[in-house]
N, C-alpha and C positions, 0 to 999 in steps of 0.2 A: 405537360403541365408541371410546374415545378410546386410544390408545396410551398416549401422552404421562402419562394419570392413573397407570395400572399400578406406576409406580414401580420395574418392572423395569431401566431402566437410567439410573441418576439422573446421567452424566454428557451423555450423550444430550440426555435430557430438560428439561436446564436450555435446553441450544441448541436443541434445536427449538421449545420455548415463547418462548423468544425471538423466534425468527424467524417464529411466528404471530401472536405479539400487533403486531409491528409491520410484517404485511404482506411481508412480504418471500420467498415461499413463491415466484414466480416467477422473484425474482431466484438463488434455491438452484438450479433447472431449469435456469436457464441457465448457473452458473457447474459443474452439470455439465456439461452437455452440450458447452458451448463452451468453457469454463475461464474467462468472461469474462463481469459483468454491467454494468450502466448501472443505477444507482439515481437516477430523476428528481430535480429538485431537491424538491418539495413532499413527496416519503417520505423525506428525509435526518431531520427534524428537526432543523435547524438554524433559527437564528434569523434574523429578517431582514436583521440587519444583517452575520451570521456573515461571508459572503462577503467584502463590500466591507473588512472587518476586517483578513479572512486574505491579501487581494491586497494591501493598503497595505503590513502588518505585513513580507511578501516581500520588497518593492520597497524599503521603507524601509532592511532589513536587508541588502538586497543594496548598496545606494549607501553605506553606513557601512562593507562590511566589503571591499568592493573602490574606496571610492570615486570612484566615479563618478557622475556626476549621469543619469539614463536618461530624465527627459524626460516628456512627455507618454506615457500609457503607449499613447492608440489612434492615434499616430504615430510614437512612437521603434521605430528601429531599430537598436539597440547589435548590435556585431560580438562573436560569441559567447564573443570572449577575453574580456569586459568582463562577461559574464554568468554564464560558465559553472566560474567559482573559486569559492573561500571559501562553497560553499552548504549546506553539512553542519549537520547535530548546532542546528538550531531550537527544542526544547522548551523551552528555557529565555529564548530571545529578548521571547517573549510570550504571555500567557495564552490567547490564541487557536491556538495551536499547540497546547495542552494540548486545546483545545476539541476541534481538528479528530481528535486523537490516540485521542482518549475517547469521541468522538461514540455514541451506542448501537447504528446501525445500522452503523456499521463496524466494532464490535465483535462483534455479530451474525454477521455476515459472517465475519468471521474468523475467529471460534470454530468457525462450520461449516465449515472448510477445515480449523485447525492445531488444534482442540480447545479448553478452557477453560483451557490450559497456554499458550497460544499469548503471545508476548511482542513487545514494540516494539523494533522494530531499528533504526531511524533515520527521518529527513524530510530530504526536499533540495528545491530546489523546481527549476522550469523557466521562465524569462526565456525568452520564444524571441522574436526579432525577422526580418523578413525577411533569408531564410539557404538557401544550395541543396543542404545537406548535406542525404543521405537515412540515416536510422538503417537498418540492418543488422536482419532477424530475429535474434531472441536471444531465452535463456532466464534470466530471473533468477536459476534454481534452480543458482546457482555451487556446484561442489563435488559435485555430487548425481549416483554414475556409473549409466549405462545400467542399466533394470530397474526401477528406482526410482517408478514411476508409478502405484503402486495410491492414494498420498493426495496430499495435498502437504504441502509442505516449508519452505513460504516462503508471503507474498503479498501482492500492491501494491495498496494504497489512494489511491484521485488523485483529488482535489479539483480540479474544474473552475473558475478564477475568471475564465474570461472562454467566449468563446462558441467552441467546434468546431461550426462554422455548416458549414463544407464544407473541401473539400481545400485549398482557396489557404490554410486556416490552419497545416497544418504537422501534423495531427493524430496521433495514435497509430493502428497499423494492426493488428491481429489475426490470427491464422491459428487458425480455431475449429478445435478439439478434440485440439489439439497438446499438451497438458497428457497428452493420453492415451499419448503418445509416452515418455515418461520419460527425456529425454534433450537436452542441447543439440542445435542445429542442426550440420550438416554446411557443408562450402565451399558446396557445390552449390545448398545451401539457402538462404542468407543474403540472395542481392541483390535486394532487389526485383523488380526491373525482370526478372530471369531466371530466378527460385524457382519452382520448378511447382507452388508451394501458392497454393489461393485465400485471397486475405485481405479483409479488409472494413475502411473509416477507422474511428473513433470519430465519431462526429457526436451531439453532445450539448449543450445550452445552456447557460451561466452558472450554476453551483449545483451541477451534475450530482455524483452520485458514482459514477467508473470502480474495479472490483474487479476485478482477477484472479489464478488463481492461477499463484505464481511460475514456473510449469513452459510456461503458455501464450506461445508464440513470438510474438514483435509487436515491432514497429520502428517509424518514424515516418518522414513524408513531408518534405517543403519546405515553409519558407514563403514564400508569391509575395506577400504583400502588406505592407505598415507596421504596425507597432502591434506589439504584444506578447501571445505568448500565453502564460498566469500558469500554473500548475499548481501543487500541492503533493502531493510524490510521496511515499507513508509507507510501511516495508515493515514486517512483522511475521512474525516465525519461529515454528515449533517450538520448544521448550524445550531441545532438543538442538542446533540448530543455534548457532552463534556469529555473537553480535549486530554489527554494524556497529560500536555503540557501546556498555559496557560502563556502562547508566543504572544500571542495578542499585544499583553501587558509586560512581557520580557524580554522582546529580542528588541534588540538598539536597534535606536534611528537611525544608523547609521548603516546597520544592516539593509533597513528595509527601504533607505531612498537608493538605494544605491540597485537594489531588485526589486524592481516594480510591483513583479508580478509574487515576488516572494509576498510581497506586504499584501496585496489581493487574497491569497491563498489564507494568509497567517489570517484575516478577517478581523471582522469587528464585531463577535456577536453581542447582542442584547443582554443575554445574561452569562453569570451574573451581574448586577449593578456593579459599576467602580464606585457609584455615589448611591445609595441605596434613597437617600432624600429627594434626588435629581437624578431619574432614570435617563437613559439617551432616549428621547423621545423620536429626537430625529429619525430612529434607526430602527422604532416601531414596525411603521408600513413595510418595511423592506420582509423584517422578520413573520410577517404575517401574512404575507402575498406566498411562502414556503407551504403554509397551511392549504393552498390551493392550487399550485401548481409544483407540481414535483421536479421542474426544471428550474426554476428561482434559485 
């Protein structure tokens, strides 16, 4: 018997066909379990040159909008003041941002976390060169008070463009099943080095795609060696939440006839009003059918 045919729950339904037809039925297991999955490079669907595309397009945009010249990238070592500005608000830099944004299996993903509601809240990327700062457990779910744990709320999509070969790279660190906690971390919690939570690196190859949901606690290590690790960090909300960046009403027309599925993604939530006298009424029902099904 197949569920899925029954048509009993057709917003469901679109997302879990989804995430049969393109495999991805393990990676759902894990982002319960742990709030956190690792999609190899060869189940992204992306194209071969996607990667090497989305790491130039970064680097390119990072030297134009801070400039700085960063050098060879599996040698430079830029001091993070030089990296770590002007990295915001990417869709519109280049069409491969759109790509990474759109991709189907981070859509997939996503939808199984925020619903078919779920919208694009921003990209930033991450330059890291050797650096001995250690990132701090945290929750991305800003805003979200204690209790709040039965779905999620938020969730980060990252594009690996170079290799989490092992720790000397700096990687992202995890603390599985903390999503289940509903709540930021405490002092007590935060420091690496003294958190009585076990955590695990990222370790993932060139290509990789890292998903988790915005509520799971994770930091990042140091990096001990030269060269740079690329990342392209994407976050995507709820339709209740409030976007980083307000695409809705800013990215051109010309952007979004042109990406269909960009312009689905960017959404149309309800609030807030453009016309506070003349709400979209139309776009009530949609927003309110979210209150009941957590796949909408």
């Amino acid at each position: 018997m197949s569920i899925v045919q029954q048509g009993a729950s057709p917003h469901a339904d679109v997302v879990v066909e989804d995430i049969r037809q393109l495999g991805l039925a393990e990676n759902v297991v894990e982002l319960e379990a742990y709030g956190v999955t690792v999609v190899t490079p060869e189940k992204t669907g992306a194209s071969a040159d996607f990667i090497p595309r989305l790491r130039d397009a970064m680097l390119r945009v990072c030297e134009r909008r801070n400039g700085i010249p960063l050098g060879d990238r599996l040698t430079a070592s830029p001091p993070p003041a030089a990296t770590d500005v002007n990295k915001w608000d990417l869709i519109e830099e280049d069409d491969v941002f759109v790509e990474a944004a759109t991709n189907p299996v981070v859509l997939a993903l996503v939808r199984w976390l925020l619903g078919r509601s779920a919208v694009f809240s921003g990209q930033t990327w991450i330059i890291k060169g050797r650096e001995s700062r250690t990132h701090a457990l945290h929750s991305d779910s800003h805003g979200i008070p204690p209790g709040a744990g039965q779905i999620a709320h938020m969730c980060n999509a990252s594009w690996l463009c170079t290799d989490y070969a092992s720790v000397e790279d700096g990687p992202t660190v995890f603390a599985p099943g903390t999503h289940r906690y509903g709540r930021a971390t405490l002092p007590h919690e935060t420091d690496l080095a003294s958190s009585p939570l076990k955590t695990f690196p990222l370790i993932a190859p060139v290509g990789s795609l890292a998903l988790w949901n915005g509520a799971t606690w994770h930091g990042s290590l140091p990096r001990t060696k030269d060269g740079l690790r690329i990342t392209l960090v994407q976050n995507y909300m709820r339709s209740y939440m409030r976007p980083q960046a307000m695409y809705d009403r800013t990215l051109s027309p010309q952007l979004r006839r042109k990406h269909p599925e960009l312009d689905r993604v960017v959404g149309h939530p309800l609030y807030p009003y453009v016309d506070p006298q003349n709400p979209a009424w139309d776009r009530v029902g949609d927003f309110k059918t979210t209150g009941t099904d957590p796949f909408a």
